[in-house]
N, C-alpha and C positions, 0 to 999 in steps of 0.2 A: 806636319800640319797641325794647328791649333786644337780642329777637331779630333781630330785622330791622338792628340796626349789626351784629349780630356777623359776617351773613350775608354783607354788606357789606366785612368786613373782608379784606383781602386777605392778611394776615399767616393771620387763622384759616381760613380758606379754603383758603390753603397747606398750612396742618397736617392740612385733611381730605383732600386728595389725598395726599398725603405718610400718609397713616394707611393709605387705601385700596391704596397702593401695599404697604406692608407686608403689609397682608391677604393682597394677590395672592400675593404670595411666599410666604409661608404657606402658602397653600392649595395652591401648584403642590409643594413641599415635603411637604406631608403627603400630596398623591396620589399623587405618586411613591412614596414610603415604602408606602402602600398597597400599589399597585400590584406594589412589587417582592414585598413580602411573600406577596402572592396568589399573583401571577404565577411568582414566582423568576425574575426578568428580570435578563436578562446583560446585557441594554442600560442599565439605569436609569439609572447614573449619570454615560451621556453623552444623553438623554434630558434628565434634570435640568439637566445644564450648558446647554443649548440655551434650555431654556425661561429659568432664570432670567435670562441674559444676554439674552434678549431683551426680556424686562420690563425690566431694567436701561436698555437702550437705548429702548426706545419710550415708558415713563411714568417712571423716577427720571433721569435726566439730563436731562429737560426740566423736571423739577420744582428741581434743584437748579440751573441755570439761570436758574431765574426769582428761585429764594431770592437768588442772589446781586445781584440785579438790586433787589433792598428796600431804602428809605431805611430803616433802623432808628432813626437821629437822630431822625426826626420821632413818632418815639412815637406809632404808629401803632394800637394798642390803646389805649393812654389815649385819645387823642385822639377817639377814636369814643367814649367815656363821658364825655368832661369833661363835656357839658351835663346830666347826670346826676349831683347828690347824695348820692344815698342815702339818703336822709332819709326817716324816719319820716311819712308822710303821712295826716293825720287824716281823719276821712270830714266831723265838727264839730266842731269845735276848742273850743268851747264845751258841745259834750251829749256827751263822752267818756262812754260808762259801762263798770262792770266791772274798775275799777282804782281802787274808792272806798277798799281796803285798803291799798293798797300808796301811795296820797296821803296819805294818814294817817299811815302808819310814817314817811315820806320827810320830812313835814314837819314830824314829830317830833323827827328828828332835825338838821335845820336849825335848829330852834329851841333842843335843846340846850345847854346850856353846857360847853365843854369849858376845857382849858389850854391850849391851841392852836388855829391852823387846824387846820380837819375839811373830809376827801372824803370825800365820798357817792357811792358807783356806782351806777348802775341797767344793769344790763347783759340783754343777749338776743338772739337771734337775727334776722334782717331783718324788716320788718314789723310785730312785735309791738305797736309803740306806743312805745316808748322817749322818743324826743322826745316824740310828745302829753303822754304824762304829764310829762315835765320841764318844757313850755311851758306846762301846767295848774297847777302847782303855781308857778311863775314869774311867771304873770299873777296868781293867787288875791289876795287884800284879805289875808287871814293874813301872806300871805310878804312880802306890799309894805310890809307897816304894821311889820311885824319889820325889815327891812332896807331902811335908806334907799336903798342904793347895789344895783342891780339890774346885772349887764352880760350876755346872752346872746352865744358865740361860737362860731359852724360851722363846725368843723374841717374842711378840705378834705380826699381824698383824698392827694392831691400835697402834704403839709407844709409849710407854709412858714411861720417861727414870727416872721417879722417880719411878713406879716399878719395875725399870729393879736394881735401887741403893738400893731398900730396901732387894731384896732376894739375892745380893752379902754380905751385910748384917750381913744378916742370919746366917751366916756362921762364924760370926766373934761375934755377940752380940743372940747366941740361947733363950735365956730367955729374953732379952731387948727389949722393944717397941719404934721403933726406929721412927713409921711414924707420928710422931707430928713434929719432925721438917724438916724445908722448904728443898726446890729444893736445894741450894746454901750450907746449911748446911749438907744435906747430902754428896754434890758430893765431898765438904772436908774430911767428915768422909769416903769416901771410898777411896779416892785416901791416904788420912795419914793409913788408914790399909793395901793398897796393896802395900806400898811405902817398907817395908822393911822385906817380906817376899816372901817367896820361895812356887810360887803358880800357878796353871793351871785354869783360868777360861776359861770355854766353852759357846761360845754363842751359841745355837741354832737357826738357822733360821733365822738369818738378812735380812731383807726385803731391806733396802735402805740405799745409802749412808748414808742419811742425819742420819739416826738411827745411822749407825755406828761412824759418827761425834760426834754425842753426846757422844758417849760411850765412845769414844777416851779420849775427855778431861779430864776422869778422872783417866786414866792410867799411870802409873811411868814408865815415857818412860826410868828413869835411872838406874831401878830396872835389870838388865840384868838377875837375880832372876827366875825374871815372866815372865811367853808365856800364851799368849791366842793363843785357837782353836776357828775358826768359820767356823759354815757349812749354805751354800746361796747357794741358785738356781740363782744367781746375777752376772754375772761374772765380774760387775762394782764396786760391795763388795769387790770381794775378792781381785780385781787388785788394789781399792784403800788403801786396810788394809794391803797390802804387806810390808812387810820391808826387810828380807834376799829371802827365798823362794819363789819362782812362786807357786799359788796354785795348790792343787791337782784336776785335772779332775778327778771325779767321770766316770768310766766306765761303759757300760749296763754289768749285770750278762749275760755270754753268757750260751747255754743250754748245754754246755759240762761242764758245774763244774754238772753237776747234772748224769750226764754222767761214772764219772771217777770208777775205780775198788775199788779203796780206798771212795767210797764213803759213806757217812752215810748209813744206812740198812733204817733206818728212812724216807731216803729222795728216795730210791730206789722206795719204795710203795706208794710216795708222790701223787698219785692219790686218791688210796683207804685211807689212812691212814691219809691223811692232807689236803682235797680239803676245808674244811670248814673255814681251815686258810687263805689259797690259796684266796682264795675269797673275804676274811677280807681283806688283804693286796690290793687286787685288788681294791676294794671299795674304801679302805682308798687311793690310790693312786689317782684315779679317781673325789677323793674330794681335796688333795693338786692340783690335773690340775685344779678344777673348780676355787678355790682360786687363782690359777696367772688368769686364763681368768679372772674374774671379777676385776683386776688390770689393766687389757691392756686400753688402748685410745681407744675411736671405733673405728676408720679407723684402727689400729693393731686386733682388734679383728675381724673384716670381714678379713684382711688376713689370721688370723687364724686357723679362721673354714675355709677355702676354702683348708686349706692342706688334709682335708677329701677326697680328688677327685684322691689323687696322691694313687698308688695300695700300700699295704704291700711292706716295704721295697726298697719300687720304691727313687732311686737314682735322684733327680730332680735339673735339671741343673738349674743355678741360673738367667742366662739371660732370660730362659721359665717363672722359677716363676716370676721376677720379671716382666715381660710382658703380663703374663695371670692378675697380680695383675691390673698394670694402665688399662689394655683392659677391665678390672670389675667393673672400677670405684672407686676402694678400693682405691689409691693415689693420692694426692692432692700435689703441688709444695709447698713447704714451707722453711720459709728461703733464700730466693733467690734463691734455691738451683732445681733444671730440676725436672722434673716426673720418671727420671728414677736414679739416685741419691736419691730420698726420697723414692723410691720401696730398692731402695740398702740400705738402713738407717732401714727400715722394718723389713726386712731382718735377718739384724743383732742385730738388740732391741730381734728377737727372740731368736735370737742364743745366746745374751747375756741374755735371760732369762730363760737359759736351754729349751726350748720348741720347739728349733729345732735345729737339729746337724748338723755344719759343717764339710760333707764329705772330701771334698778335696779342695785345695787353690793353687795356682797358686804362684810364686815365690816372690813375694812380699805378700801374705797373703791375697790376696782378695779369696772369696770362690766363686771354681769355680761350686760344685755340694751341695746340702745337700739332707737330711733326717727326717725322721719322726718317732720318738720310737712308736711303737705298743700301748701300754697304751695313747698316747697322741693321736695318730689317732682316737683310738678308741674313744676318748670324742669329737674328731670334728665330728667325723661320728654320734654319739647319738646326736649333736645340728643339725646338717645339714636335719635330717629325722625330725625332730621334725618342722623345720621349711620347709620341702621340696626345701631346695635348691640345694641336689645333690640326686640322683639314681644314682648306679651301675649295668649297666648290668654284667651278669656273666653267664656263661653256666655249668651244671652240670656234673660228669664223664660221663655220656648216649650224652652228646655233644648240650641238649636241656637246654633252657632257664631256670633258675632259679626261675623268677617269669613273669606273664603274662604282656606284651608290655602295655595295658591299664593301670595300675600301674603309667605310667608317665606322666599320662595328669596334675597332679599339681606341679610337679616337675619343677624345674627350670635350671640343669646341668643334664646331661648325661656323666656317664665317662665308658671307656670301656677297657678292658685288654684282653677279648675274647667274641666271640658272635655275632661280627659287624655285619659279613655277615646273621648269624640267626636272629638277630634281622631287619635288614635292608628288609628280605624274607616277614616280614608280613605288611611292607607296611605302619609304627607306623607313628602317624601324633601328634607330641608335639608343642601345642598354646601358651606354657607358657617358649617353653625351650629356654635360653640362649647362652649355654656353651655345644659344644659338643665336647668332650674330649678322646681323642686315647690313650694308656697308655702302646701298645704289647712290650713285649719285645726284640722283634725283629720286621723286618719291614713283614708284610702282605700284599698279593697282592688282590684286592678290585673287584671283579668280574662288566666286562660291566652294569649288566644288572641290579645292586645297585645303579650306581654311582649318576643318578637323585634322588632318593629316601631321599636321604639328603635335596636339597635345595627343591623340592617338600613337604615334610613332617614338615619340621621347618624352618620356613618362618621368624621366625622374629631372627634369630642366631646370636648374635656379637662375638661371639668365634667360632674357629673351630681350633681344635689343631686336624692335620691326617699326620703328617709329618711319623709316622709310617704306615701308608697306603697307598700303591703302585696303581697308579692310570695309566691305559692303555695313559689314554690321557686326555688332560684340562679339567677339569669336565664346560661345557660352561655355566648351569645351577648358578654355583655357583655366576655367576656376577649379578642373579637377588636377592640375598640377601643382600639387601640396607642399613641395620643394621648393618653388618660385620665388627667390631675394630679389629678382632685379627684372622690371616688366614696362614695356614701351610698344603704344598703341596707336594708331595713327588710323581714325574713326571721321570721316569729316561731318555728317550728320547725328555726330551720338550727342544723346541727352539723357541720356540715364545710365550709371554705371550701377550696375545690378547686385542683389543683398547676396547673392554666392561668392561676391570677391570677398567678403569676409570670411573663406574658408583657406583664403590662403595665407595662415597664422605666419608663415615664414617672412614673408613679402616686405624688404626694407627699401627698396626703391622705386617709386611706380609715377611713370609719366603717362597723360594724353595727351596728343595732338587731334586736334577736331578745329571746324571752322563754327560752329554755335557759339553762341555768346553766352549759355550757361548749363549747367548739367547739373542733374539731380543725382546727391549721393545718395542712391539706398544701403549699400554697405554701410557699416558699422564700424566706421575708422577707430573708434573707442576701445572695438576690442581686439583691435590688430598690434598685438603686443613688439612687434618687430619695426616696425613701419618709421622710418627716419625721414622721408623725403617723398611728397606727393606735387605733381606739377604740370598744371594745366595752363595753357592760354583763356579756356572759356573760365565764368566764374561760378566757383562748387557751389551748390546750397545741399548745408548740411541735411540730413534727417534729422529734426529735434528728439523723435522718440525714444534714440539710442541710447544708452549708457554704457560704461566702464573707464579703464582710468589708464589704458594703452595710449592716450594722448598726450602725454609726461613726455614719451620717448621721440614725436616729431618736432624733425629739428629743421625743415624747412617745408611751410604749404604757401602754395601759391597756384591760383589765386583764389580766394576767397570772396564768397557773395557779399554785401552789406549787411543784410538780412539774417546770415548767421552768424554776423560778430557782435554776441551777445555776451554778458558778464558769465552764466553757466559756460559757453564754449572755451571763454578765454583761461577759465582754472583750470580745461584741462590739459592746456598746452602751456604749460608749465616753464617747460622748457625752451620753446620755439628762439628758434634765432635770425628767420629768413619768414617775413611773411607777404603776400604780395593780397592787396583789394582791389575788385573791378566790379564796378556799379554805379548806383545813385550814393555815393561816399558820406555825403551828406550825413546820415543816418547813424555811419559809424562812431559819430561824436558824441550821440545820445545818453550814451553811457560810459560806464568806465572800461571796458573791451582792452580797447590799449593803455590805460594805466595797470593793469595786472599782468602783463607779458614783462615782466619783469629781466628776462635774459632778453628781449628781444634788440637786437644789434642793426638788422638792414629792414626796411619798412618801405613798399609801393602802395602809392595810392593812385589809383586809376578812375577819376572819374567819368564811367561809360551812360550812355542813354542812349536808347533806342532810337530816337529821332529825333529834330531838331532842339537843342536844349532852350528850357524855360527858365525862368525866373527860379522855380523852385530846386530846377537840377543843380543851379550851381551852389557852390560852397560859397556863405555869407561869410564865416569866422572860424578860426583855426580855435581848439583846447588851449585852455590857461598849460603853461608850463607842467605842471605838477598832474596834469591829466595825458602825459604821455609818458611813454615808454623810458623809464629811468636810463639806460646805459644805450639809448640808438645812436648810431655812429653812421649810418647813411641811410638818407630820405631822399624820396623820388616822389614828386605831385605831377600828376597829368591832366590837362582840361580840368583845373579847379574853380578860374577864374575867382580867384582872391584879390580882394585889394592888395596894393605894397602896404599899407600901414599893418594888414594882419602879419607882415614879416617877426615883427615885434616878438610874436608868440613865439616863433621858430628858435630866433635867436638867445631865449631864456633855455635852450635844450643845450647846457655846456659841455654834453658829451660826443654834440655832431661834428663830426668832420667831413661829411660829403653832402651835399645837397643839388640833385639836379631839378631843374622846372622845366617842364614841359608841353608843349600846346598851348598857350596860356594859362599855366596854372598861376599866374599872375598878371592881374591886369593892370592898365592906368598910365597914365603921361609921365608920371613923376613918382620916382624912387630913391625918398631924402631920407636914409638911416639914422640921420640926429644923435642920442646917442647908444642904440641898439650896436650893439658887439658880437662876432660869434668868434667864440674864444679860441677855436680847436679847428676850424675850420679848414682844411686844405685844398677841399675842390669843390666851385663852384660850376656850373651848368648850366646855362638859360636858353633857351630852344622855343625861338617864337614866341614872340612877345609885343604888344604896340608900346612899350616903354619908349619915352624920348628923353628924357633927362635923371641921372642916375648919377646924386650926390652922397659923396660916401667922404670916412676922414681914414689916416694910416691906424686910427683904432676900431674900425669898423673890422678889417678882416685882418688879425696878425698873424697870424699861422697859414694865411690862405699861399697857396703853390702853385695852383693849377685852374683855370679863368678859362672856361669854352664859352662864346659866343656866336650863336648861329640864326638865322632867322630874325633877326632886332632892326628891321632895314628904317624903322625911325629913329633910332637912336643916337645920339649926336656923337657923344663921345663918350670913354670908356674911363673913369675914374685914374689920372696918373696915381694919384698915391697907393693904389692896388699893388703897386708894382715893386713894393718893399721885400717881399720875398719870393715873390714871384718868380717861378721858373718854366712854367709855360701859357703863353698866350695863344688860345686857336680862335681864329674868326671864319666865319660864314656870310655871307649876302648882308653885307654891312654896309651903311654911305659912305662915301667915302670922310667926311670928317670925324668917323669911325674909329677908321682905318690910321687915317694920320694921329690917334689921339696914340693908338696902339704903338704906332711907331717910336714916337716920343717915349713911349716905356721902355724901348727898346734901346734909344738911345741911352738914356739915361743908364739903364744895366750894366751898359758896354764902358761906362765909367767908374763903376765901380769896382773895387779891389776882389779879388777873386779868394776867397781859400784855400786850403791844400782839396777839402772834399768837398767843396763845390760845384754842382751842376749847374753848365752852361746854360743863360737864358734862349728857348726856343718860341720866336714869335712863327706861327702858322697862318699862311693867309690862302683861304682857300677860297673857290668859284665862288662868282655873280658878288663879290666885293667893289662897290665903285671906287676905284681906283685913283680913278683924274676927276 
């Protein structure tokens, strides 16, 4: 078993004492800091010296000791996997079902005729099938009778591309011994056999570009003959081996093919009848996860395993993950590139290694939610217990605790989906925990006489995700937890966030959820030297009286009152890159506030009022060019009610590329761009609007990609010349002469010559469109 080498390993086995060892240090570290705090102890910090040096001396010099003491040569992690593949392992390699679509597409396009050799990818995360289906579509009477020359080849982990040239080979010289001659002389003899014959090779399992580089050179790119299939957990493989086709996403098997009335009889009784295969396959998939974990960088593999903590199925927003990540320590800035950019790079190394699924993405393709397959959880969760760094509470159908609150004294996370308040009744005191982690599906209201029982019981906490936990009122306890990076509170009557959260110097991530429309900071965000990310729905009004120069370091507030976007506030955010305003906005313009945010990159403007808006609430006129924000690249207006002619301003901003409007943040019949241009532009956004006439030229938007229209139900029709590089069209509650204009954009695309990396044009036509 997978687990069972790894346990075995003496290299990993090092790294878990060697982790435990950190902890200790840690923890004597943070009690001290306690301690002195409580205390005011003149001793501490020959206290501290004592203890650390003696941990030093009794568990890290005998661990570094032993490190020194390892053959490294022998490749002592590999070599615990080599008898492992990673391969795709069928349950019957013959009754595959549930992938009747994707054989069909796959070997449509085998069949094909192109101008060249064609690769096919089938790409997806461990387990899915990838192989079966390749070996199914491989053996079929279709593909054998199409292509004389059949070769399959199982790419090893370990590369090695003179094996990979002697069993293509194989195939061509069965009785000849071919491996006496060199690297150079073979990779001739393969490319002069596949040069002018009609042939399917299958790679199995491509681990890495660089593997597949190799392979490459030796392919008759002018054989148009020959297709290769390859199947990679890699989505960097399959994007690089492309030539005509996008590859194929491997889907999860959902639990209705096993479901259906036509189904096998066979798979009907697939409890009694097949669990022993059932099992085989589970194992086997359980060891291709272990095989990409022992390929991740360590800082990707502590993100990893930390996806153990997110419940079954649980949809996790990307902003959360990537912010529970840097609040754990797991991200390091690299590259020149922020902490919060190299969590987003993270992120997606997963998601490009099949190992975690992008749920949903936002109109340019950034991922706004993902996910976690079940088989892959479950391997974080069997490393996370092994090493104690997460516990699940859970309650059972009787509504009592699963397993006894004592349980958690070695533990290091707490993650919770039900149980809070049961658990919270026995009053559990965790020395070692971290990370306490809310997970409800909906939000839960958190009874009085709990709410201390938190900062009382886990004293040294740098997480607290409870934004799903409804809290009567400020839990005021929580400002004595001095350790605190990562804090989410979900208050629906708060209006004041109190001057003792500035005691929490640690504190780099800190959300509200509240239903008020504004909250007073007494805190002293100035001197909160840590603090990268503050984010509210209501909007903050600062305290004017504060000082210090801790506002260099936030790098995303939202939202912001009007009132306190003053030219003092804006030098001290120096750095801001994300800022969001909810108010009378108007006001914001009075000064130069947002010409001095100089990094600032994404900008919301929300214009809120209390009741029905007047003349004065709305927005007359947008800042000359030169009075915004030099390098903003997405803008968001809500309820601005601007004329179209103030557009004019916007589009002197030649750094934007996104621009959504919203509620009427533009009004009026008629929107003639003349000769306004926005150079850089790719997604534009309109959302309710009484626009009826909307005259634009192909140099109004040239860079533009991506066109949502929704809510515009007077609008006649949608500019064809938009439609130059357009690749996607979505519409909402549009007239129908709307609709028809859209379509014509669509025609017109379908005319056009396509590229080799061209994305297809996607027209959207969604509800209360008039259609006829």
């Amino acid at each position: 078993m997978a687990e069972k080498k790894q346990k075995e390993d003496p290299l990993i086995l090092l790294e878990r004492q060697m982790r435990d060892a950190v902890y200790m240090v840690e923890d004597t570290i943070d009690t001290c800091s306690i301690n002195a705090i409580t205390n005011k102890s003149i001793h501490k910090n020959v206290r501290l010296d004592k203890e650390v040096k003696s941990i030093r001396e009794d568990r890290i010099k005998p661990l570094l000791d032993k490190f020194a003491t390892l053959d490294f040569k022998s490749g002592v992690v590999q070599d615990s996997l080599a008898d492992s593949k990673g391969r795709d392992t069928p349950i019957r390699q013959n009754k595959v079902v549930g992938f009747d679509k994707e054989e069909d597409t796959i070997t449509g396009y085998l069949k094909e005729k192109t101008d060249k050799l064609d690769v096919i990818s089938i790409v997806g995360m461990p387990g899915l099938g990838k192989t079966t289906l390749a070996r199914k579509i491989y053996q079929s009477n279709e593909i054998g009778y199409h292509f004389p020359i059949r070769i399959w080849v199982n790419i090893s982990q370990v590369f090695d591309s003179r094996d990979v040239f002697l069993q293509i080979l194989k195939k061509f010289f069965p009785s000849r011994d071919t491996s006496s001659l060199n690297l150079n002389d073979l990779a001739q003899t393969v490319r002069a056999c596949l040069k002018k014959e009609k042939f399917l090779l299958v790679l199995d399992d491509v681990w890495s570009v660089v593997a597949w580089n190799q392979i490459k050179e030796v392919l008759p790119v002018d054989n148009a003959e020959g297709k290769v299939l390859i199947t990679t957990r890699e989505t960097d493989v399959a994007e690089k081996s492309r030539v005509y086709k996008a590859p194929d996403n491997l889907k999860f098997l959902q639990y209705e093919v096993f479901g259906l009335e036509d189904c096998p009889p066979e798979l009907r009784t697939v409890r009694s009848t097949a669990a022993s295969e059932w099992e085989t396959m589970s194992q086997r998939i359980r060891e291709v996860v272990e095989l990409s974990y022992q390929r991740l960088p360590d800082d990707l593999r502590e993100c990893f395993v930390f996806l153990a903590v997110f419940p079954e199925d649980y949809e996790i927003p990307a902003k959360m993950l990537c912010g529970l990540w840097i609040s754990e320590g797991f991200v390091l800035p690299r590259n020149g590139r922020s902490l919060e950019e190299s969590a987003e790079d993270n992120m997606n190394d997963l998601i490009c290694r099949n190992l975690l699924k992008a749920e949903k993405r936002n109109h340019m393709g950034k991922v706004k939610t993902c996910r976690v397959h079940d088989m892959v959880r479950a391997f974080c969760i069997k490393i996370s217990k092994d090493e104690n760094l997460c516990h699940e509470i859970k309650t059972s159908k009787t509504g009592a605790l699963e397993a006894p609150v004592s349980e958690i004294k070695d533990s290091h996370r707490l993650c919770f989906r039900s149980g809070l308040s049961k658990f919270l009744e026995e009053n559990p005191c965790g020395p070692h925990i971290r990370s306490f982690l809310c997970f409800y599906e909906r939000p839960v209201k958190l009874e009085p006489q709990y709410v201390t029982v938190i900062p009382d019981g886990f004293k040294k906490l740098r997480i607290l995700e409870s934004r799903c936990i409804i809290f009567n009122q400020f839990p005021a306890k929580i400002t004595k937890l001095i350790h605190l990076r990562y804090l989410t509170l979900y208050i629906e009557t708060l209006k004041i966030i109190p001057e003792p959260i500035t005691q929490l110097r640690n504190l780099q991530s800190f959300v509200v959820e509240t239903k008020t429309r504004s909250i007073t900071m007494k805190a002293n965000i100035w001197n909160m030297v840590r603090l990268r990310y503050l984010e509210t729905r209501a909007a903050i009004v600062l305290d004017s009286k504060w000082s210090g120069d801790a506002g260099q370091n936030l790098h995303t507030l939202n939202r912001l009152s009007p009132e306190s976007c003053t030219e003092a506030v804006s030098k001290k955010l120096k750095n801001l890159k994300t800022l969001g305003i909810s108010g009378k906005v108007a006001t914001v313009f009075e000064n130069k506030f947002l010409e001095n945010l100089h990094h600032l990159e994404k900008l919301k403007l929300v214009n809120s009022v209390a009741y029905e808006q007047t003349s004065e609430d709305k927005l007359h006129s947008l800042l000359p060019q030169n009075r915004f924000p030099p390098y903003l690249k997405r803008l968001t207006l809500t309820n601005t009610f601007l004329g179209w002619q103030h557009m004019s301003a916007l589009a002197m901003i030649k750094s934007l590329e996104a621009l959504k409007l919203k509620d009427n943040a533009f009004v009026g019949l008629l929107w003639n761009l003349g000769l306004d241009s926005f150079p850089n532009l790719q997604l534009l956004l309109i959302f309710y609007t009484d626009l009826v006439l909307w005259e634009a030229s192909t140099d109004s938007f040239p860079k533009l990609r991506i066109l949502v229209v929704k809510n515009c139900e007077n609008l006649k029709e949608i500019p064809e010349c938009l439609g130059t590089h357009l690749e996607k069209l979505e519409i909402e509650r549009v007239r129908f002469s709307a609709v028809q204009s859209a379509k014509k954009i669509e025609e017109a695309k379908k005319g056009e010559p396509k590229g080799k990396f061209e994305v297809p044009f996607n027209l959207i036509v969604g509800p209360a469109c008039d259609t006829e």
